[in-house]
Every structure is written in C-alpha cells, then in structure tokens.
VEXDO-777981 format. One line per field, with one value per residue (C-alpha): residue number from 1; residue in three letters; x, y, z. Coordinates in steps of 0.02 Angstrom, whole numbers, plus 50000, padded with zeros to 5 digits. Example, Ala and Ser with C-alpha at 12.3 -4.5 7.8 and 13.67 -1.06 7.14 Angstrom:
REM VEXDO-777981
n <- 1 / 2
res <- ala / ser
X <- 50615 / 50684
Y <- 49775 / 49947
Z <- 50390 / 50357
***
This chain:
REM VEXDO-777981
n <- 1 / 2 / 3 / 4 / 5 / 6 / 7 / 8 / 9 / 10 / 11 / 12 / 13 / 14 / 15 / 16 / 17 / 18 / 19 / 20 / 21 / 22 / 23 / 24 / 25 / 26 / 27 / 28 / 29 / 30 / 31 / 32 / 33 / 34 / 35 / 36 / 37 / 38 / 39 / 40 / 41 / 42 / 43 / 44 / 45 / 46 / 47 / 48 / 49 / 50 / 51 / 52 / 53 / 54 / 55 / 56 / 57 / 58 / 59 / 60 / 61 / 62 / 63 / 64 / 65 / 66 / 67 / 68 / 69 / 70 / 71 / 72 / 73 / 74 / 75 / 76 / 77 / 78 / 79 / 80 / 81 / 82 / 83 / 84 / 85 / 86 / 87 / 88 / 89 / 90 / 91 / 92 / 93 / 94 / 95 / 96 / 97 / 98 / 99 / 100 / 101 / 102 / 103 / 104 / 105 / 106 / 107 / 108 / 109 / 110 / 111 / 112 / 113 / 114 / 115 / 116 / 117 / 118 / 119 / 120 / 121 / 122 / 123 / 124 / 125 / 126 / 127 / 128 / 129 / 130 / 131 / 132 / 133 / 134 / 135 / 136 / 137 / 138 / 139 / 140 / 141 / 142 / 143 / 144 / 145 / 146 / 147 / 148 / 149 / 150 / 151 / 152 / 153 / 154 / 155 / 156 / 157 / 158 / 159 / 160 / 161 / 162 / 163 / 164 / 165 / 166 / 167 / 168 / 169 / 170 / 171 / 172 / 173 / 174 / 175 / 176 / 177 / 178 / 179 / 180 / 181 / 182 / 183 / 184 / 185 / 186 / 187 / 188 / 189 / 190 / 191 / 192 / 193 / 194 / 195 / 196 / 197 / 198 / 199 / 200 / 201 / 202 / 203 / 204 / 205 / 206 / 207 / 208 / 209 / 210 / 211 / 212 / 213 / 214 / 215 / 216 / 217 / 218 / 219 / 220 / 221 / 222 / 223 / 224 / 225 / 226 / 227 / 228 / 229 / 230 / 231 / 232 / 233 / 234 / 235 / 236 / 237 / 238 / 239 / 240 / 241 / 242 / 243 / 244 / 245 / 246 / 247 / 248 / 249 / 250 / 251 / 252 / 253 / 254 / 255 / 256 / 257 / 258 / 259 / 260 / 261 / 262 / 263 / 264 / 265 / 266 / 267 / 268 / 269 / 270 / 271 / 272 / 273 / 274 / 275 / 276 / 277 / 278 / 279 / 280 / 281 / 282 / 283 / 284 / 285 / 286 / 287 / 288 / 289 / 290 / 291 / 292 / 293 / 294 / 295 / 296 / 297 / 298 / 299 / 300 / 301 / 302 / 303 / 304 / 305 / 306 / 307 / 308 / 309 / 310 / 311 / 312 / 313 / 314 / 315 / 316 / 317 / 318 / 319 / 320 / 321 / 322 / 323 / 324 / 325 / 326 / 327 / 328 / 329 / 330 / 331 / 332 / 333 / 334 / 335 / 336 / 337 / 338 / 339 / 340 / 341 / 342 / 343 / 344 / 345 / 346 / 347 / 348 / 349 / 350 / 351 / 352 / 353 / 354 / 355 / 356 / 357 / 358 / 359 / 360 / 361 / 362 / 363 / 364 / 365 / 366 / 367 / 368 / 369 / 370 / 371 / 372 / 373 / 374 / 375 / 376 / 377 / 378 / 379 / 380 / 381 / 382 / 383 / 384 / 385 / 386 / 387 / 388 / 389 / 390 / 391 / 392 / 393 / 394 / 395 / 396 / 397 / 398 / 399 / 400 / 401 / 402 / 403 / 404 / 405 / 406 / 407 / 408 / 409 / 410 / 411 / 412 / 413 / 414 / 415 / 416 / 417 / 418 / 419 / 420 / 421 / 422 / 423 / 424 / 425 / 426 / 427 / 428 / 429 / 430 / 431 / 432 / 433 / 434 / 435 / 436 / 437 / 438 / 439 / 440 / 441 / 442 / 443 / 444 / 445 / 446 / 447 / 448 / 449 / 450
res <- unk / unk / unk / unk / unk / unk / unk / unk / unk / unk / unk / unk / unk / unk / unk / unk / unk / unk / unk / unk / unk / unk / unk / unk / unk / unk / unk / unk / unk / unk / unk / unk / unk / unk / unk / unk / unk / unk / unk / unk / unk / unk / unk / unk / unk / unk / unk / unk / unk / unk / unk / unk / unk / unk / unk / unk / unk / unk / unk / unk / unk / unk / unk / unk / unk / unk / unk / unk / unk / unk / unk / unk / unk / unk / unk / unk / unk / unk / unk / unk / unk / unk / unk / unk / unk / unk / unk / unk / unk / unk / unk / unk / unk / unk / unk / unk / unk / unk / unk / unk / unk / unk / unk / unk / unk / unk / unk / unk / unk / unk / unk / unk / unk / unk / unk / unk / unk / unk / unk / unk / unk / unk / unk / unk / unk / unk / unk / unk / unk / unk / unk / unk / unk / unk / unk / unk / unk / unk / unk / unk / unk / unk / unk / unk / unk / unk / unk / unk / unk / unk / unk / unk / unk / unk / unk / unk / unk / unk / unk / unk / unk / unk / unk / unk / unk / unk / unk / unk / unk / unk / unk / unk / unk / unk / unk / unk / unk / unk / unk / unk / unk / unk / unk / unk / unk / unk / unk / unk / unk / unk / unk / unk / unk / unk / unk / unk / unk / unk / unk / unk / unk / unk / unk / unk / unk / unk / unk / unk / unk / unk / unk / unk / unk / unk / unk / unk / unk / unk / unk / unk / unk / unk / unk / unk / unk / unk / unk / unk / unk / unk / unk / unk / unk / unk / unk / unk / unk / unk / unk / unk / unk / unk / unk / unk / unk / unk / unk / unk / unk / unk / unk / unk / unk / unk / unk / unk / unk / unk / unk / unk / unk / unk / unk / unk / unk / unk / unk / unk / unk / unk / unk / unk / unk / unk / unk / unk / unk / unk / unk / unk / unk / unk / unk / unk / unk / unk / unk / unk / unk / unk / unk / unk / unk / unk / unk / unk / unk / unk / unk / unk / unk / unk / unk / unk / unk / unk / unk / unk / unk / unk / unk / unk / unk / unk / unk / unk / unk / unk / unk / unk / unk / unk / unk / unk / unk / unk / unk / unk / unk / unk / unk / unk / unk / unk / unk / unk / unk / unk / unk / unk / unk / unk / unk / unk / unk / unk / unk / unk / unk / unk / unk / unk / unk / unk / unk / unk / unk / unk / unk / unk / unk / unk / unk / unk / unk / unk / unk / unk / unk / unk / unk / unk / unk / unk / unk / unk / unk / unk / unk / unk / unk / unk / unk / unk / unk / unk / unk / unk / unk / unk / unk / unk / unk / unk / unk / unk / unk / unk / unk / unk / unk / unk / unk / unk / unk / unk / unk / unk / unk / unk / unk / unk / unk / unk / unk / unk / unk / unk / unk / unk / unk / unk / unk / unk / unk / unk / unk / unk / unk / unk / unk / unk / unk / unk / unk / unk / unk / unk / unk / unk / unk / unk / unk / unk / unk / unk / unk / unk / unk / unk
X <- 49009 / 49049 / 49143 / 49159 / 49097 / 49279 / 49302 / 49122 / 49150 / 49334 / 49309 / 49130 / 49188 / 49398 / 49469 / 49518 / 49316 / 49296 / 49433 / 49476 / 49488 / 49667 / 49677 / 49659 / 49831 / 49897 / 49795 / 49883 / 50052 / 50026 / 49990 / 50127 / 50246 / 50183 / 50179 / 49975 / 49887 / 49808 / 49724 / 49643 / 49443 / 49327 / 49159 / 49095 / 48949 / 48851 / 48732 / 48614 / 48554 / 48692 / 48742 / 48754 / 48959 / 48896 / 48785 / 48930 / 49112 / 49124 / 49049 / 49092 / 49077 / 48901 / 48976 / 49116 / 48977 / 48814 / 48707 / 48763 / 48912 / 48819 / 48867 / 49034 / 49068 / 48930 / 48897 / 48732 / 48744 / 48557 / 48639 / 48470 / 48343 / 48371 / 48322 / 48456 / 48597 / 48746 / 48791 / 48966 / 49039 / 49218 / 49327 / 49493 / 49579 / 49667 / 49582 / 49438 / 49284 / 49100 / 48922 / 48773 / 48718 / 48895 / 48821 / 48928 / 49046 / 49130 / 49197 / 49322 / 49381 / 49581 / 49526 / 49465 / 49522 / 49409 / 49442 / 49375 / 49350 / 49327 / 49317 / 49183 / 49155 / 48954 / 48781 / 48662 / 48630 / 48670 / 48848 / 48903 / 48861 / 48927 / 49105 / 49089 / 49073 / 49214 / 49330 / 49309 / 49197 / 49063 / 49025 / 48862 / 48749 / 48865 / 49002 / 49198 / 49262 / 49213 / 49163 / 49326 / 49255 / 49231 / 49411 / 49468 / 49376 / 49440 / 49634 / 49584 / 49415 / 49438 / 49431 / 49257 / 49095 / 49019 / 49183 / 49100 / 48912 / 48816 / 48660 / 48554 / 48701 / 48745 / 48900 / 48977 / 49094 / 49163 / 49303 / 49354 / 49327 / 49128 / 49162 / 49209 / 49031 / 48934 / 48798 / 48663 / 48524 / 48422 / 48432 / 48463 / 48293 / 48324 / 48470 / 48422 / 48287 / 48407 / 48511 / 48372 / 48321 / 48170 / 48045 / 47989 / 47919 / 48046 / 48110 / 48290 / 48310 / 48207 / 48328 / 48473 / 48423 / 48386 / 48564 / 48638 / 48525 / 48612 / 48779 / 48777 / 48712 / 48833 / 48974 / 48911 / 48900 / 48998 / 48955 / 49002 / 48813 / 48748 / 48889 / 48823 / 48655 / 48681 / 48839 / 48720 / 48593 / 48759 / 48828 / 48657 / 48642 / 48821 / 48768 / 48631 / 48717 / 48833 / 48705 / 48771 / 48592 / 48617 / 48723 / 48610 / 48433 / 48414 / 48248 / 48347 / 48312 / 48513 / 48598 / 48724 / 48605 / 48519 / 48681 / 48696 / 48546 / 48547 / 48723 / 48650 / 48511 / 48389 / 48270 / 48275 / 48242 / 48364 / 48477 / 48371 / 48388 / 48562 / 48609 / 48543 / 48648 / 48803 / 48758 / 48725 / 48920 / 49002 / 48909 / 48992 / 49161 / 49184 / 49093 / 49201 / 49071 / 49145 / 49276 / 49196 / 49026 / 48931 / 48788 / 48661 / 48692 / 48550 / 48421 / 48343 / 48463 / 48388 / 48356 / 48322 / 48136 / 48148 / 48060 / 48164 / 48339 / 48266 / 48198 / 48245 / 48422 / 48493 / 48408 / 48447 / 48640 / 48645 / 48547 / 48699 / 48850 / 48758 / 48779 / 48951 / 49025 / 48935 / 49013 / 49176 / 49151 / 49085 / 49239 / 49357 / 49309 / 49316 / 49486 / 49571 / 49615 / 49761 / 49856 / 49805 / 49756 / 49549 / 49434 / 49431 / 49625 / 49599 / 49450 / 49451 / 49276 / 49239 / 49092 / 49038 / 48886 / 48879 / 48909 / 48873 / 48764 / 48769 / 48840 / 48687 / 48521 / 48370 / 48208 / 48141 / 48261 / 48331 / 48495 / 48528 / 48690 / 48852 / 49016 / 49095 / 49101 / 49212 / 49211 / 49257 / 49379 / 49435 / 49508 / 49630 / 49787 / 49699 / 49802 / 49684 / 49654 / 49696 / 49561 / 49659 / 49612 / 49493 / 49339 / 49387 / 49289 / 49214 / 49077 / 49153 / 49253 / 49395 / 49571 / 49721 / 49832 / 49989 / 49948 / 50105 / 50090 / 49881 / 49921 / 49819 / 49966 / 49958 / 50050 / 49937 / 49787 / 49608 / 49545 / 49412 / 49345 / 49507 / 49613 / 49526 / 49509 / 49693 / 49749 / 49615 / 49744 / 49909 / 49839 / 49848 / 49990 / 49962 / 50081 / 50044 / 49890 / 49782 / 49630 / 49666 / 49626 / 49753 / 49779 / 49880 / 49866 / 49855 / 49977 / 49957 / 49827 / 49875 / 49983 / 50160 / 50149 / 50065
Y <- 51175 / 51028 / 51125 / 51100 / 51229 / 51310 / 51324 / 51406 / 51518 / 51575 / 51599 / 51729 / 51788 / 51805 / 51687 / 51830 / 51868 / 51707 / 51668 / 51605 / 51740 / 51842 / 51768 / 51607 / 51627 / 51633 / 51454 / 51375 / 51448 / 51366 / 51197 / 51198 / 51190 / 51011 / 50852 / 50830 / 50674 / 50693 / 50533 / 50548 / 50572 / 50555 / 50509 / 50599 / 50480 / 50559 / 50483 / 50580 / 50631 / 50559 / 50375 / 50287 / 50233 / 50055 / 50004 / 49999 / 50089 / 50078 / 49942 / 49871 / 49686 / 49632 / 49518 / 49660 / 49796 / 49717 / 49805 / 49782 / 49860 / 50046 / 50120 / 50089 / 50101 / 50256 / 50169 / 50073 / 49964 / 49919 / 49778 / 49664 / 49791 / 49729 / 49602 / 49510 / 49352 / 49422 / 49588 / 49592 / 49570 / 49509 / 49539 / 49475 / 49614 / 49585 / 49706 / 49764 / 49734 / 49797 / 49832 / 49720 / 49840 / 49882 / 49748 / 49682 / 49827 / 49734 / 49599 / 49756 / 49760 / 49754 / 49921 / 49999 / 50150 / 50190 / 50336 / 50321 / 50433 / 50598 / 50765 / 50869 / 51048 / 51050 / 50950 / 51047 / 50974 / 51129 / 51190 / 51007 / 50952 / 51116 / 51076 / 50891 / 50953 / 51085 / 51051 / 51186 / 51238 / 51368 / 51544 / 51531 / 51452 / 51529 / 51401 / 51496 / 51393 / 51309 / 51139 / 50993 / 50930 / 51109 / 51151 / 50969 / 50991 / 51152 / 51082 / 50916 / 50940 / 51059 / 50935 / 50857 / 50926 / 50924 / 50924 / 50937 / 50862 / 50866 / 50751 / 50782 / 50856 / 51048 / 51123 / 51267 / 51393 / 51545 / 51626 / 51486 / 51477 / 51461 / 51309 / 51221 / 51262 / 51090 / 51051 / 51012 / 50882 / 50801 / 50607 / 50541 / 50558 / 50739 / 50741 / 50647 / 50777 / 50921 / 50843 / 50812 / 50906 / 50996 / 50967 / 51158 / 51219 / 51326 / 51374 / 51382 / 51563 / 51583 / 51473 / 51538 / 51731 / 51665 / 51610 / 51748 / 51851 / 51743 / 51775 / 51948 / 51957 / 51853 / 51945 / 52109 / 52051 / 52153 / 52032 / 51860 / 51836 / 51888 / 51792 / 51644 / 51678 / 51678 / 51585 / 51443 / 51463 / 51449 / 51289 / 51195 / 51203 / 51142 / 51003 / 50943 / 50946 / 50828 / 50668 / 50661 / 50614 / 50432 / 50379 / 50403 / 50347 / 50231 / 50164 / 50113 / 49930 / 49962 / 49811 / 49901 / 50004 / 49827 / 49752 / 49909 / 49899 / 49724 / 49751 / 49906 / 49802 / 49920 / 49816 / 49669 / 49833 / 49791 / 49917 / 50047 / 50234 / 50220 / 50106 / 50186 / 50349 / 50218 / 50187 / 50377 / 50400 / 50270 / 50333 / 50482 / 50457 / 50294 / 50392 / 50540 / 50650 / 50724 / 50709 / 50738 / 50667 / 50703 / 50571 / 50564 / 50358 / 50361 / 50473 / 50421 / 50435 / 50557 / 50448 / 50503 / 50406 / 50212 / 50154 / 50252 / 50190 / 50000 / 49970 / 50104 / 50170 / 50014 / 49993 / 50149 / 50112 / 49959 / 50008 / 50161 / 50040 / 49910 / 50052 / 50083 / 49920 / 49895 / 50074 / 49986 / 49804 / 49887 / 50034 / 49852 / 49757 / 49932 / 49937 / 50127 / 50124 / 50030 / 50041 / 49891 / 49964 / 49981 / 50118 / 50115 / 50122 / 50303 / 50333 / 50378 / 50368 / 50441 / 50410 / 50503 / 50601 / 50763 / 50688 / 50527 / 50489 / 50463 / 50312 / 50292 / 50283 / 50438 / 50435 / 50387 / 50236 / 50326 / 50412 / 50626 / 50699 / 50688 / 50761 / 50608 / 50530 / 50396 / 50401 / 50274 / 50291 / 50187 / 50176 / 50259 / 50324 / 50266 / 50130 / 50003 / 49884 / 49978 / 50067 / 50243 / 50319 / 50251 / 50321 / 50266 / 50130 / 50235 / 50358 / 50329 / 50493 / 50569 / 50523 / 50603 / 50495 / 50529 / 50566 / 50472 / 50315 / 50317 / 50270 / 50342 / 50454 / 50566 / 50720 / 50677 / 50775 / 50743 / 50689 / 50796 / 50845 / 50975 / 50832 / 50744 / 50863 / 50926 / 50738 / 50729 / 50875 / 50796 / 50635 / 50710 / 50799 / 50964 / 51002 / 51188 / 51218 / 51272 / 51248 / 51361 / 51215 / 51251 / 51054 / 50935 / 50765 / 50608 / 50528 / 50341 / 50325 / 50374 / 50283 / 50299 / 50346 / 50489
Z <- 49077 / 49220 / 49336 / 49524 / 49652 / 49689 / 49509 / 49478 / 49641 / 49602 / 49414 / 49458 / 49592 / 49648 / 49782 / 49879 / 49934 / 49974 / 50088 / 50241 / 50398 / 50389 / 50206 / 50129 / 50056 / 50258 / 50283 / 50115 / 50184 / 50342 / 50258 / 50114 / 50226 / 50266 / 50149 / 50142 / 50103 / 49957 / 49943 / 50091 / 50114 / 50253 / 50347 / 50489 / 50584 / 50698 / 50822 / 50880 / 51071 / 51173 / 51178 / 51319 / 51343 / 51462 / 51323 / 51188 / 51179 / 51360 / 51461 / 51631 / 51681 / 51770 / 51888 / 51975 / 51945 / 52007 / 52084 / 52265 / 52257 / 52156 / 52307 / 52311 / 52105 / 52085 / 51899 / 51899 / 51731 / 51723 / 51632 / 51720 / 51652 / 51478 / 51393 / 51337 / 51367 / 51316 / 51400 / 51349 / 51189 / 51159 / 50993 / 50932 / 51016 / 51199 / 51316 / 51199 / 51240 / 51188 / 51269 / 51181 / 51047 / 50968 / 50821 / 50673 / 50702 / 50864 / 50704 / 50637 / 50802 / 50722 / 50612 / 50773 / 50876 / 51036 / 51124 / 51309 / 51467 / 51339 / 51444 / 51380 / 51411 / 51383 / 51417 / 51312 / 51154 / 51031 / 51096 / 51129 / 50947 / 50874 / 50995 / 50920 / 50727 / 50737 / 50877 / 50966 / 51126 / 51049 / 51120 / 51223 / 51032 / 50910 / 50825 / 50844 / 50711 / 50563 / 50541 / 50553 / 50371 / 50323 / 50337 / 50280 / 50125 / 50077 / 50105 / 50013 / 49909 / 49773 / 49627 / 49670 / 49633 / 49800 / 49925 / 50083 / 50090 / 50252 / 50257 / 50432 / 50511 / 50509 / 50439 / 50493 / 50383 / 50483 / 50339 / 50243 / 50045 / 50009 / 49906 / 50054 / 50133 / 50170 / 50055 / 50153 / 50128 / 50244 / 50181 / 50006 / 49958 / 49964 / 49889 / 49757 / 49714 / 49740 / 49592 / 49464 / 49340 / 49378 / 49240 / 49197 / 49015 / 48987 / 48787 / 48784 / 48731 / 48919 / 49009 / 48947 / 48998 / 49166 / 49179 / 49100 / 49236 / 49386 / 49313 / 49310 / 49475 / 49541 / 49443 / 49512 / 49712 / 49829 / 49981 / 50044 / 50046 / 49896 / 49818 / 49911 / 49861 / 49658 / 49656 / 49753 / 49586 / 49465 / 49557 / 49561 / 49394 / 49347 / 49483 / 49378 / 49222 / 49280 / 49312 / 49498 / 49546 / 49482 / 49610 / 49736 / 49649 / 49804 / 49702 / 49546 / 49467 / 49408 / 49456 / 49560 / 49641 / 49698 / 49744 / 49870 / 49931 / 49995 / 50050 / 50176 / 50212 / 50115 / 50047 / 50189 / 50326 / 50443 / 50387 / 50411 / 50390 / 50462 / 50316 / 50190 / 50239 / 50243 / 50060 / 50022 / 50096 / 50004 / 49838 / 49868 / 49894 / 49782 / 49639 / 49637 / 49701 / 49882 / 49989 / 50160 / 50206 / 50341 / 50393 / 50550 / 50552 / 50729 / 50829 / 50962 / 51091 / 51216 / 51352 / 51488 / 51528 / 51577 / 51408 / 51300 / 51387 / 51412 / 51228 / 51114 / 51144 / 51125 / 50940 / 50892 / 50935 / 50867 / 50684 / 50678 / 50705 / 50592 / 50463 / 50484 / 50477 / 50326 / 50253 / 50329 / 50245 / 50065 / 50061 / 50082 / 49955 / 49827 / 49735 / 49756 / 49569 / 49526 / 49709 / 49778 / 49911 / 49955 / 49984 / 50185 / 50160 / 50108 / 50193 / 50403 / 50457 / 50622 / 50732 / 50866 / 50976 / 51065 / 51245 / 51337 / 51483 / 51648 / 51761 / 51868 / 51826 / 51855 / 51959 / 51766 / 51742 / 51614 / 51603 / 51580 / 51496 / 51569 / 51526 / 51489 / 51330 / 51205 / 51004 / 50877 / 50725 / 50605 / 50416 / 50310 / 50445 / 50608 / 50704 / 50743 / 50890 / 51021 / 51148 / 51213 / 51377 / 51493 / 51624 / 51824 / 51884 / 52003 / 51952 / 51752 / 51777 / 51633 / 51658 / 51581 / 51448 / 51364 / 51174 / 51104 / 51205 / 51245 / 51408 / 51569 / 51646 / 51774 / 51678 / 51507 / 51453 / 51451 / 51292 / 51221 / 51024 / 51017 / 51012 / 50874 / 50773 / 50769 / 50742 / 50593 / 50515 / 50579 / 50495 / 50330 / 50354 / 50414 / 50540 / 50592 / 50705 / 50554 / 50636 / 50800 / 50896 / 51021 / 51066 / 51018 / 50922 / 50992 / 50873 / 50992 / 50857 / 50711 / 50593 / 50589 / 50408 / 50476
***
C-alpha cells in the first residue's frame, strides 16, 4: 500500500493521539477560518556558525568606513585583509547592495527580500539556532515550540510522502500531528540509503510476519512514543515501496540526474556540498515528495580566529548562496503544471543562520557572535527588491521599522525570527496567531496577494 505518513499514522493509530497541544482540531479551527495557500511549499537554508553581515547581506562602503575613522564608526570592515578587488557588489536594485561573497545570488537581486539590523535574543549556538528554526526564544536548551516547517507542513503537507524532511538541520515537534515530524537525514547520500531497499534473505511468509508483528504493536501503543517507535518501522517501509529513492540517486548515469548535476555544479565541484543539497531540495519538492525541506546549504562559519575569517568564511558563504541561486534559477525554468506559473512561484525559500558577528574585529582577527543579524528570502509570496530594516552606521546596532511600510521608524519593532516566522503563516494565509508567536508579520514584504 503507497500511503503517506499522516495516512499510515491516522489509520494505526487515531488523529486524536497524535495531535497538536489543546487539540489538533483547536489548530485546524484556528486556520479554517483563513483562506490558506495551498500551493504553497518551502525551503529552509541554513548556514551554519554565524555569518558575517559586512561580508554579504550587510556591507558598508570601504572608502566612508576605512580604517581611520573605526573609532568613530565602532565597525572595522577588514575589507584590506582580504584578498580581493571588488569589495562591494552592486545589483539592479536602487539601494541594494552586497559584500564580495554573496556570489551568483546578488543576479536575483529583483526576487530578493533582505531583512537587516535583526534583534536577536541569544549568542550561543544551540538556543539561537533552535529560536532561528521555530520562531521562538527557547527555555535555557529546550525548544518551546515546534519547528516553523514543522507546523507549516502539518497545515500544508498531508498529501506527500515525506511532508517535512530535514537534511543536517534538526526539527523540532512539541504537540503537533507525528506525521508532521521532520525526517531527518544527514545529506542525500543518506537519504538515499534510508529509501532503498535493504537487500536481506528474507522468504516472504518471514517478511510478512514481521510486518504483521509491527502492526500489532503499533495498533496496541498507548504512548506518543511507542507509536513513534513502530509507526516509524510501518512508514519506512511504505517509503520504500514507493521508489522515492530515485530522485535522489545523486550517482545516476539517468540523463536527468546528469542534467542536475551539472546544473548544481556536482560533477565540475564548484557547487559543492551546498549544491548538491540545492539539488536534494528541488528533487523533493518538484518530484512530489515533500513540502518543506530543510538543508544545511554551509558550515564553516565559526570564525572567530584570523585564518578562519580571512580565507574560509568567505568560501563557505559564497559555496551556500552559490547553492541557492542555483535552487532559485532551476525552480524558474520548472513549469507548476499547467498554470504558467514556475516552481519558485510557489516555492518561498528562506535563508538564514543562528546570529551574525561582530562589527569589529578580536585580538585573533577574527570576529565572535553578536546579537545582530539579517536573513534573505525570496520566491513564491515574498515581494522582492526591496532590503527592510537596516543596522546604524555606528557599532551596526538594531533599529526599529514599521512592518507595513519596512521603513526604520522610531515607534516600529525590532525585527527578530518571531516576525518571520508569523509572516511565513500570514503568507499562506493563516491569519490567527497559530504558532503562539506572539509577533506580528511584516507584511512590507510579503505580497499583496498575501
């Protein structure tokens, strides 16, 4: 039988065990009330460690910020540490402007939404990343809600196999439905194993008693996680059935498969491991397979030592924004069925990292955390072109901007994950505060079919 996970997990064990905290019913309530977006899937890019806002989303010019006037700006660029000829990088956009390793992505600048001078509410790597994946600021190590894809998928995802897959990022599920759990995997290697058929001498009669074995078990569980644990054996095996490993046989001579490679810059190695989660997302949302992924795009970005900020931070940026404006160019040239409209219409990919780094360089010419940070969004229902909010040009701190308009004000709000993550919802329809995010969206950029 080819069934998805929520139909596996509902059928063996009753929606009601499985539901979200208070009652699933009371989170469908709150969202039938709304008009969702049903076409609508996503891509959550994570870059790992910390990025550095000068290098890329949020650069300053070398010849107002040199390094005379440090004192009086507090933001050392380091801009004549590196390497380089060109430290800033312009786009078609009025106003917008990159650092040197934004890469091919600064040539979507039109699709683009940057969000600058982010307040965040951590520097420790664990609770910022767990704030950054669910939108809200975690207790001490422990997540308080669950994952923004987590709850997407289990408004959106039902009708795929895998609705929420998480591929070297963690996932987080505090009381909603267990199909909407992420499936994790730690590349597409990995995933490509945990999708094949495991070669095992097994006589049919023997196979089938071991499934009949798992189903009674799961029939019989009384908890959330013993229905986890056998419902997890059920679903693999209806995984498998299905042949979902083909799309992402990365080593396939298959024509397509080649044609992907070379457009991630697989075989060639410049797209790196970055590109070849790209590919691993677009697989699975063009192929019908989920409708949130969840992809480590860079590492690396722990700088804090001279080397590691001079030489690899930058590479490590770049090879992650490579990857996603290849995920952006490949979703744009793939029809959406008959609409006329492409994938990355009905696809919002956002990119982001747990916090950014500081304006002025250490004792180690590096750079440590810092609580200000900027993210990138772009595709289906972002309103692109436009950077929102902005750091001050002295010591790069937050400044408060109007959500409707994105313009600094006075009486706006500091941006932050919260924000984000309750426009995600409002950008699919979802009116109510489903998510207890307890912030507002920033509807400047979302579009007004939104």
């Amino acid at each position: 039988m080819k069934l998805t996970r929520r139909e596996w997990l509902q059928a063996m064990t009753g929606i009601g065990a499985l539901g979200y905290a208070g009652g699933l019913s009371g989170l469908l309530r709150a969202a039938s009330s709304t008009s969702l977006v049903t076409d609508r899937y996503f891509v959550f890019a994570y870059f790992s460690g910390g990025w550095d806002g000068l290098l890329a989303l949020d650069p300053r010019d070398p010849d107002i910020f040199t390094p005379a006037e440090v004192a009086n700006t507090g933001i050392q660029t380091g801009y004549g540490l590196l390497d380089l000829e060109d430290l800033l990088v312009p786009t078609s956009v009025d106003s917008m402007t990159f650092g040197p390793f934004i890469g091919n992505l600064a040539t979507h600048a039109e699709k683009l939404v940057v969000l600058r001078g982010m307040a965040m509410s951590a520097v420790a790597h664990d609770p910022a990343r767990k704030h950054a994946l669910t939108g809200f600021m975690p207790a001490g190590t422990s997540a308080r809600r669950s994952s923004v894809a987590t709850l997407l998928a289990s408004l959106l995802g039902g009708n795929e196999p895998i609705p929420n897959l998480a591929v070297g990022v963690d996932s987080f599920n505090l009381g909603l439905p267990l199909w909407a759990s992420g499936l994790p995997a730690g590349d597409i290697d990995d995933l490509f194993k945990a999708l094949t058929p495991v070669e095992v001498d097994l006589l049919d009669s023997q196979r089938d008693a071991l499934e009949d074995f798992f189903a009674k078990q799961l029939e019989r569980a009384t908890t959330q996680i013993e229905s986890s644990i056998y419902g997890n054996q059920v679903i693999a095996r209806s995984l498998i059935e299905q042949d979902l490993a083909q799309h992402f046989d990365i080593d396939s001579s298959d024509a397509t498969m080649v044609e992907l490679r070379a457009r991630y810059g697989i075989d060639s190695g410049e797209g790196g491991d970055g590109g070849k989660m790209a590919l691993l997302a677009s697989q699975a949302l063009t192929q019908g397979v989920s409708r949130c992924v969840s992809i480590r795009v860079a590492e690396g970005l722990d700088s804090h030592q001279g080397f590691e900020w001079r030489v690899e931070h930058g590479a490590n940026l770049t090879e992650g924004f490579n990857a996603i404006a290849a995920l952006a160019e490949d979703l744009d040239q793939r029809p959406f069925g008959d609409t006329g409209d492409s994938w990355l219409d009905h696809t919002t990919i956002c990119c982001f990292s747990e916090f950014g780094r500081g304006s002025m360089l250490n004792n180690a010419g590096g750079r440590d955390h810092s609580l200000i940070n900027a993210m990138l969004l772009l595709g289906g229902g972002i309103a692109g072109g436009q950077v929102i909010g902005a750091s001050t040009d002295t010591g790069m701190q937050a400044q408060a901007v109007n959500l409707q308009t994105g313009q600094l004000s006075t009486s706006g709000e500091l941006l932050s994950y919260d924000h984000v993550a309750r426009s995600l919802l409002s950008s699919v329809g979802v009116v109510d505060d489903v998510g207890d995010f307890r912030a507002d969206p920033i509807t400047a950029m979302l579009t007004e079919s939104t």
